[in-house]
mmCIF file as Biopython writes it, N, C-alpha, C and O atoms, coordinates in Angstrom:
data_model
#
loop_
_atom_site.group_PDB
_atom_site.id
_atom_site.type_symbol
_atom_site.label_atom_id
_atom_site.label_alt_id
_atom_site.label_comp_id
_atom_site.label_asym_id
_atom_site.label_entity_id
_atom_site.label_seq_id
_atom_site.pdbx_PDB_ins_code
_atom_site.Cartn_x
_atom_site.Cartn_y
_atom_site.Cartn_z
_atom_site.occupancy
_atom_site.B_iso_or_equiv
_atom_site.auth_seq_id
_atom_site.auth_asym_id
_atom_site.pdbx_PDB_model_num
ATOM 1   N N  . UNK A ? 1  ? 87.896 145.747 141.510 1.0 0.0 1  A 1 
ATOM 2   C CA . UNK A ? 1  ? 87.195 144.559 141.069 1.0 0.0 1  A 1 
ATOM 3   C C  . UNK A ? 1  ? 87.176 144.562 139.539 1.0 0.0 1  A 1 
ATOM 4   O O  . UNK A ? 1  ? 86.686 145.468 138.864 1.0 0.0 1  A 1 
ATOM 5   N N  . UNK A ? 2  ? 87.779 143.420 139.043 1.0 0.0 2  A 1 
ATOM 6   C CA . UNK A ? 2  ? 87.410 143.317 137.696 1.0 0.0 2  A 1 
ATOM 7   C C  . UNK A ? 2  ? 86.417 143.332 137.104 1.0 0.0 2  A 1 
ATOM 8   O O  . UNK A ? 2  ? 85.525 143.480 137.939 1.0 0.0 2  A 1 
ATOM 9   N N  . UNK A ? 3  ? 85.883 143.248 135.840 1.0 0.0 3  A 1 
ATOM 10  C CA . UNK A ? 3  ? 84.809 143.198 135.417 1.0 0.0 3  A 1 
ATOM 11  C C  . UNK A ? 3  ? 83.927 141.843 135.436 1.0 0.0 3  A 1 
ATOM 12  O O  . UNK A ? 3  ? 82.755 141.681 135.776 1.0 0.0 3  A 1 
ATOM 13  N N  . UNK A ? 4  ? 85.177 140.649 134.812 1.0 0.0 4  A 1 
ATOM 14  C CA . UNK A ? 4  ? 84.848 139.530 135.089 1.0 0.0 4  A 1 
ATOM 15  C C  . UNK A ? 4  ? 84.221 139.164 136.587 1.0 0.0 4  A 1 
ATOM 16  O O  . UNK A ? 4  ? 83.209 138.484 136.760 1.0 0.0 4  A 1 
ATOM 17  N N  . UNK A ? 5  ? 85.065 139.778 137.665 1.0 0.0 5  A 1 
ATOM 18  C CA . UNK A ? 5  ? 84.662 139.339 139.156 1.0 0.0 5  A 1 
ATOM 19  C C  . UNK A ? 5  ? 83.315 140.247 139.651 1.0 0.0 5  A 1 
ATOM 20  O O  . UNK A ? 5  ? 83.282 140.722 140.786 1.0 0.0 5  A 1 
ATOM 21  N N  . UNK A ? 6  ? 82.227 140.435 138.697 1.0 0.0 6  A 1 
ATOM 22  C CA . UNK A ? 6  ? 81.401 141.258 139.315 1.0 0.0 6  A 1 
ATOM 23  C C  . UNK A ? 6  ? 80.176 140.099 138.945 1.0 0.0 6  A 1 
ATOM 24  O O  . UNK A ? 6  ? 79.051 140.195 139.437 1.0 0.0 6  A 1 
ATOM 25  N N  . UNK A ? 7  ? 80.385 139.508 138.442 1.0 0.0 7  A 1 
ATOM 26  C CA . UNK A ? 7  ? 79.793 138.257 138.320 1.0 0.0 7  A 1 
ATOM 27  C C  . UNK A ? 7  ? 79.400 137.074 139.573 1.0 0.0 7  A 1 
ATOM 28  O O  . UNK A ? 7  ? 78.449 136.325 139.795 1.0 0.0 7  A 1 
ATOM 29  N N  . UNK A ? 8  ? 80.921 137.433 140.332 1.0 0.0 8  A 1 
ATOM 30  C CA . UNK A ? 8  ? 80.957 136.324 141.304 1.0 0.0 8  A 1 
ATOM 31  C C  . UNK A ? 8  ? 80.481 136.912 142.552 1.0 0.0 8  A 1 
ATOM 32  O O  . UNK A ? 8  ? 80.866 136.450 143.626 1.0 0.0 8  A 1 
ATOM 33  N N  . UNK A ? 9  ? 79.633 137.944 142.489 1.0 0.0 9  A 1 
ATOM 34  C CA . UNK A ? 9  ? 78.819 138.437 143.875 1.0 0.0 9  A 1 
ATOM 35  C C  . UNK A ? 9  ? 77.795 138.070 143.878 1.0 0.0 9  A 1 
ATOM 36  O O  . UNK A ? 9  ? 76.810 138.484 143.266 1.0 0.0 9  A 1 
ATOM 37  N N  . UNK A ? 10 ? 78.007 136.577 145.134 1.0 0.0 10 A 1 
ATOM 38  C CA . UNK A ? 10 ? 76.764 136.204 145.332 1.0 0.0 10 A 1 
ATOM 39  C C  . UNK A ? 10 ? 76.377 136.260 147.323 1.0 0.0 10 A 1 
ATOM 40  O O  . UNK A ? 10 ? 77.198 136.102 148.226 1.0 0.0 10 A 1 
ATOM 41  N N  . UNK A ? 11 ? 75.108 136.492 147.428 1.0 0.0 11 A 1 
ATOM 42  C CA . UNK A ? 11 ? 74.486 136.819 148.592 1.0 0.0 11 A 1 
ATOM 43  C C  . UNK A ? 11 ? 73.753 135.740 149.232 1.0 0.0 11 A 1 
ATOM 44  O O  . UNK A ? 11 ? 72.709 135.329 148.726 1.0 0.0 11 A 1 
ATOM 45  N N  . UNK A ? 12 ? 74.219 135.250 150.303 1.0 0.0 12 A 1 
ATOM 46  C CA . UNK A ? 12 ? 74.219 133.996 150.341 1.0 0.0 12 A 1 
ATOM 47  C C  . UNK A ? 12 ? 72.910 133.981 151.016 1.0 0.0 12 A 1 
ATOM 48  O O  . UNK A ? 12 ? 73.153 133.189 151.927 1.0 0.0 12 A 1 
ATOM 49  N N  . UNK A ? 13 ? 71.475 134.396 151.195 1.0 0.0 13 A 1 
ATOM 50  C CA . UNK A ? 13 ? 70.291 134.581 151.268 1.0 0.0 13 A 1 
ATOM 51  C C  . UNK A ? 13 ? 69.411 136.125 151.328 1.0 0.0 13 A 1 
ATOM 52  O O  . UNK A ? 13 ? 69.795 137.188 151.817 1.0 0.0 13 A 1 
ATOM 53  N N  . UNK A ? 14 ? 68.187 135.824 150.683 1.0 0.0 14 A 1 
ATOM 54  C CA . UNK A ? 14 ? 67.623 137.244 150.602 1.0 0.0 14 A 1 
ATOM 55  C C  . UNK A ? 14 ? 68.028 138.438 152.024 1.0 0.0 14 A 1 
ATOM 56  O O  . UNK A ? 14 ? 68.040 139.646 151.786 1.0 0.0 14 A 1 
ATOM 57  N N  . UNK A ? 15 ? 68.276 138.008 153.172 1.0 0.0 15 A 1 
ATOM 58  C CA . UNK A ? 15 ? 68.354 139.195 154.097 1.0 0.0 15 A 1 
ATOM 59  C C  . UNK A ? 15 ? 69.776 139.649 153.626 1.0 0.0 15 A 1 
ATOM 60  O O  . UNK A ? 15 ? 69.978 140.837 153.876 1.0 0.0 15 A 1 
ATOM 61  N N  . UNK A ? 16 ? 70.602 139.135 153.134 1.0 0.0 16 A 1 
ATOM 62  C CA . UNK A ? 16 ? 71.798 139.769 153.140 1.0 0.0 16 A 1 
ATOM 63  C C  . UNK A ? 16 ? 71.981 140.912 152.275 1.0 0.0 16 A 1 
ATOM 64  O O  . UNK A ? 16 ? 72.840 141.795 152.269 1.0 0.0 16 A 1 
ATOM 65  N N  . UNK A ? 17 ? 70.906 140.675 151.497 1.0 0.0 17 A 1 
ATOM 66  C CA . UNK A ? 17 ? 70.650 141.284 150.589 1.0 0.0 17 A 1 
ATOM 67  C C  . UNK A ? 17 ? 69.810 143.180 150.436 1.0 0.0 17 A 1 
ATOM 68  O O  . UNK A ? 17 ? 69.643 143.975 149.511 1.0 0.0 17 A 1 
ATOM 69  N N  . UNK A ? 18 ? 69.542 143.162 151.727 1.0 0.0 18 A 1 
ATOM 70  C CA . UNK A ? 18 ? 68.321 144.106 152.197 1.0 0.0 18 A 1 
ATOM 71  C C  . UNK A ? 18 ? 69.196 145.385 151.946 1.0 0.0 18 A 1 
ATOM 72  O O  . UNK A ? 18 ? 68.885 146.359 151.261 1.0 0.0 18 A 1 
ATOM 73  N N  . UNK A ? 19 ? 70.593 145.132 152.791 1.0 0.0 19 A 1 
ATOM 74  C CA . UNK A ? 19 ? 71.101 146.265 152.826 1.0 0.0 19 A 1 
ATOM 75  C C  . UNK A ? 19 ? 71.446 147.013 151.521 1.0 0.0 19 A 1 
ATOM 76  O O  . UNK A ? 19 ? 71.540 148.198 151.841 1.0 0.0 19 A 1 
ATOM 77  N N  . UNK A ? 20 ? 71.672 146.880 150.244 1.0 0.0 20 A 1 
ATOM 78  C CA . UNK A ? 20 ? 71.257 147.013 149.019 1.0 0.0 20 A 1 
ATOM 79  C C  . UNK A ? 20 ? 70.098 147.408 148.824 1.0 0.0 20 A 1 
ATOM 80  O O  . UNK A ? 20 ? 69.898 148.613 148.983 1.0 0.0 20 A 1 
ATOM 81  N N  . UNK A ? 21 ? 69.319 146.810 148.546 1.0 0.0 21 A 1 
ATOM 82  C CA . UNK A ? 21 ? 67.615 147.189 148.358 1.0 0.0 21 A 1 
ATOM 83  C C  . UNK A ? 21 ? 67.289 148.386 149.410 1.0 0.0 21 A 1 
ATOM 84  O O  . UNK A ? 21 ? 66.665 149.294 148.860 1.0 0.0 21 A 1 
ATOM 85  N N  . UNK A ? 22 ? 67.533 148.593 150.670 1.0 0.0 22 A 1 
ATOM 86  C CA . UNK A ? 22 ? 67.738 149.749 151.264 1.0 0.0 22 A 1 
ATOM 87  C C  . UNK A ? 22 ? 68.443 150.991 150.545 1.0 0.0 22 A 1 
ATOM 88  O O  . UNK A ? 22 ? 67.918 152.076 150.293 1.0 0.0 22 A 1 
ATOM 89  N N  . UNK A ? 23 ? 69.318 150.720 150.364 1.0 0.0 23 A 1 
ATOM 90  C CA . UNK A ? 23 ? 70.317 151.820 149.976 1.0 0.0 23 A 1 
ATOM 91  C C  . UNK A ? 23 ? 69.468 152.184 148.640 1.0 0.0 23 A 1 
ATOM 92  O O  . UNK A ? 23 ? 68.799 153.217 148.634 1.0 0.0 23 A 1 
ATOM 93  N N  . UNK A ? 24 ? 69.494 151.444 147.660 1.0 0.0 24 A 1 
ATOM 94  C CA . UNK A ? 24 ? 68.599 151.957 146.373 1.0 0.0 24 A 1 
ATOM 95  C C  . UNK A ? 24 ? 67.966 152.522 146.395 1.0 0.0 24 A 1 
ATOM 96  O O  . UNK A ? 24 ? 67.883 153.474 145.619 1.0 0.0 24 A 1 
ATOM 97  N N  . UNK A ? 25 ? 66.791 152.136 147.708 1.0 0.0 25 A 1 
ATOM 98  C CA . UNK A ? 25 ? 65.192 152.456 147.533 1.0 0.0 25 A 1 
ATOM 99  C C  . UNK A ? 25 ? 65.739 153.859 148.424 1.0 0.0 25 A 1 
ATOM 100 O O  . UNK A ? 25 ? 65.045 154.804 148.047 1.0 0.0 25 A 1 
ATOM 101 N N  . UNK A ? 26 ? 66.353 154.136 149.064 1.0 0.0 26 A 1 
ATOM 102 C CA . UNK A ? 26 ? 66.799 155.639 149.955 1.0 0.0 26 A 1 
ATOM 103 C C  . UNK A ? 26 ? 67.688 156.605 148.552 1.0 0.0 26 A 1 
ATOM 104 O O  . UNK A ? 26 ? 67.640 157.812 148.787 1.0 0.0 26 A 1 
ATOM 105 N N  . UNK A ? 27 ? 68.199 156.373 147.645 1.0 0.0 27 A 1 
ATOM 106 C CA . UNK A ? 27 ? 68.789 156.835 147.019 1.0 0.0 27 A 1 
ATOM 107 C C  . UNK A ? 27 ? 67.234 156.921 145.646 1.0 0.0 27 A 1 
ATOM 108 O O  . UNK A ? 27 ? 67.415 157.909 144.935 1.0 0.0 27 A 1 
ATOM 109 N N  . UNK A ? 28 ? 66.594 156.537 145.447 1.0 0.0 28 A 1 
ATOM 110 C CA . UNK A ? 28 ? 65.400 157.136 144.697 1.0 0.0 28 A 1 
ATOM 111 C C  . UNK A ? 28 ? 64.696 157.397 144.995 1.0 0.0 28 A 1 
ATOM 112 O O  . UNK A ? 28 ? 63.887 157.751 144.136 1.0 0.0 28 A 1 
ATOM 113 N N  . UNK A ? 29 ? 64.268 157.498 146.406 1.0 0.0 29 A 1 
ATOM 114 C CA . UNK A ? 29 ? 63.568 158.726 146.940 1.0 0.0 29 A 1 
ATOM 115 C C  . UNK A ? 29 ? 64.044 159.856 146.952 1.0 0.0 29 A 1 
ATOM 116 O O  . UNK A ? 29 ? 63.238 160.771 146.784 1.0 0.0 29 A 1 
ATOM 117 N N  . UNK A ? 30 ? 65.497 160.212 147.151 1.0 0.0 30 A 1 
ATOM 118 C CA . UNK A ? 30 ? 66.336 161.135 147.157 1.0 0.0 30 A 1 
ATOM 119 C C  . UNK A ? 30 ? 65.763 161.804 145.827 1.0 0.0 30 A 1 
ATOM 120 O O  . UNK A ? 30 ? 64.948 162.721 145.727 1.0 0.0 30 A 1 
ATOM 121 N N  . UNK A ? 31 ? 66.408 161.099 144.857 1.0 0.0 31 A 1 
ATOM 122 C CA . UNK A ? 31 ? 66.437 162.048 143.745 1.0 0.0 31 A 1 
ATOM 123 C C  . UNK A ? 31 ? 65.156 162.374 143.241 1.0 0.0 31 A 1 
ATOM 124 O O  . UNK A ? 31 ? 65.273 163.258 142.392 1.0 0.0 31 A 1 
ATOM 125 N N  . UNK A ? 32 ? 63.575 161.904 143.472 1.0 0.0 32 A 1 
ATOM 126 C CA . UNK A ? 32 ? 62.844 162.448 143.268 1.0 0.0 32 A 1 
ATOM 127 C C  . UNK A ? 32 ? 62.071 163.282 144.411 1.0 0.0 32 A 1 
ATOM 128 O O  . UNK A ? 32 ? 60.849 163.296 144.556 1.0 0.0 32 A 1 
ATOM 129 N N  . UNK A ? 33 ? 63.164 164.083 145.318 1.0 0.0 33 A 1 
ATOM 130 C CA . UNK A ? 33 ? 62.397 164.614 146.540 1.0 0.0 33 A 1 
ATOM 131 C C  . UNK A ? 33 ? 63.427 166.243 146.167 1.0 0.0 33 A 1 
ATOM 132 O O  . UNK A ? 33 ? 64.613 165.982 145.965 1.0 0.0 33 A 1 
ATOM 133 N N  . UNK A ? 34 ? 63.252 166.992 146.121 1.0 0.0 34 A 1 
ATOM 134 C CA . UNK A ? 34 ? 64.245 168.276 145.444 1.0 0.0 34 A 1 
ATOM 135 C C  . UNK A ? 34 ? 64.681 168.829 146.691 1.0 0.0 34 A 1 
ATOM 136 O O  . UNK A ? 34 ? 65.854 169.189 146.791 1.0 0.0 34 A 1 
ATOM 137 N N  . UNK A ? 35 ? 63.530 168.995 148.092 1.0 0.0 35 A 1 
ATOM 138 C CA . UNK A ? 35 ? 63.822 169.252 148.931 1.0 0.0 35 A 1 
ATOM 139 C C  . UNK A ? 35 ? 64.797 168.904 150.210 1.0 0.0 35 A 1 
ATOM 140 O O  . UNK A ? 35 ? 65.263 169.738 150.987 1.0 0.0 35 A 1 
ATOM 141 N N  . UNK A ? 36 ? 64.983 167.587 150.247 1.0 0.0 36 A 1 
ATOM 142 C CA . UNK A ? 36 ? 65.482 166.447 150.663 1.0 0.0 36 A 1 
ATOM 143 C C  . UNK A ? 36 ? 66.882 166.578 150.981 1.0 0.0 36 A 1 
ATOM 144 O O  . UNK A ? 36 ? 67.576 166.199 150.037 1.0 0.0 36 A 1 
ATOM 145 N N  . UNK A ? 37 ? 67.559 166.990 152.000 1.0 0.0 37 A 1 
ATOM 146 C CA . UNK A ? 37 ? 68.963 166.690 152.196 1.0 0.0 37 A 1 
ATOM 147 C C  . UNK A ? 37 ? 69.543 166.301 153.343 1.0 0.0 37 A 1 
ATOM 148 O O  . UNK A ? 37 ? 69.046 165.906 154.398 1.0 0.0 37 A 1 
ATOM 149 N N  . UNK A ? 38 ? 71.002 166.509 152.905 1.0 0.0 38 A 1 
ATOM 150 C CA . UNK A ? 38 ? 71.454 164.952 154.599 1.0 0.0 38 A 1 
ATOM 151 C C  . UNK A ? 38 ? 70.891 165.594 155.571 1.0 0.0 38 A 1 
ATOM 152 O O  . UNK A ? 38 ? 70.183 164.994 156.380 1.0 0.0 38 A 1 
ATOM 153 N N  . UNK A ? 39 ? 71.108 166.878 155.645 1.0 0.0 39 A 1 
ATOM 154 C CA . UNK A ? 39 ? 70.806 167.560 157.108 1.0 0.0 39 A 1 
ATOM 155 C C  . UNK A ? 39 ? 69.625 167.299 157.761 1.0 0.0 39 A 1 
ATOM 156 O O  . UNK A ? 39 ? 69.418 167.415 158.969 1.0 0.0 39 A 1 
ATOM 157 N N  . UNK A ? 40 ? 68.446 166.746 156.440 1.0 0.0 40 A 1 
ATOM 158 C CA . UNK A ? 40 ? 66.863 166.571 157.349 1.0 0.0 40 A 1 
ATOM 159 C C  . UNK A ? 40 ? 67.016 165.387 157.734 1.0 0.0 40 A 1 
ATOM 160 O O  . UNK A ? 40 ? 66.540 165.041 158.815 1.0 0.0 40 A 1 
ATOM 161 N N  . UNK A ? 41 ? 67.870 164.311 156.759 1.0 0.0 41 A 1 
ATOM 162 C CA . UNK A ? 41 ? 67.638 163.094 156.870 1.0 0.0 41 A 1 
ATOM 163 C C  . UNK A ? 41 ? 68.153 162.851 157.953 1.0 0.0 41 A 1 
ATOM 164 O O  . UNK A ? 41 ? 67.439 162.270 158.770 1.0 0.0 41 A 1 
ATOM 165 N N  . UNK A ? 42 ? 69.307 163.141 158.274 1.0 0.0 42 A 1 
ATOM 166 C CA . UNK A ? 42 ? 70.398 162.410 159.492 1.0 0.0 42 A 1 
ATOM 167 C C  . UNK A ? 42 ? 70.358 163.495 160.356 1.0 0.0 42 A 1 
ATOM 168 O O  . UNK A ? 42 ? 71.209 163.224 161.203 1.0 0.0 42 A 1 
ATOM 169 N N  . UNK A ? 43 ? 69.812 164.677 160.662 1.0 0.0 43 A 1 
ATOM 170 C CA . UNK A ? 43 ? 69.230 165.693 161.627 1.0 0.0 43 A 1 
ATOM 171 C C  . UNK A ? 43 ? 70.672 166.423 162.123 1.0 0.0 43 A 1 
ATOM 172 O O  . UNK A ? 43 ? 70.924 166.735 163.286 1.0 0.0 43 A 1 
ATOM 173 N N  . UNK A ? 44 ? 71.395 166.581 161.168 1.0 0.0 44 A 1 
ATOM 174 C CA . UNK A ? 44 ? 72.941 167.168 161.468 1.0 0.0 44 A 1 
ATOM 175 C C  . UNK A ? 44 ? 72.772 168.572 161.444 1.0 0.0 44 A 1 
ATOM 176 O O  . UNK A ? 44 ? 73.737 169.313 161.634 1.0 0.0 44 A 1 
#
């Protein structure tokens, strides 16, 4: 993806959007949890 084309990501209503806001909000819990790894999370 170009730089220019990072512009043109648009989400065509807030739910589409969740899966993002998910991923973020799971990825900064992460990094402020020291203990925290895939194995607890996903029980592998």
């Amino acid at each position: 993806m170009d730089k220019d084309d990072q512009n043109d990501i648009v989400f065509k209503s807030p739910e589409s959007l969740q899966q993002v806001v998910n991923v973020i909000n799971e990825a900064a819990f992460a990094l402020n949890d020291k203990d925290r790894t895939i194995e607890k999370k996903y029980n592998l």
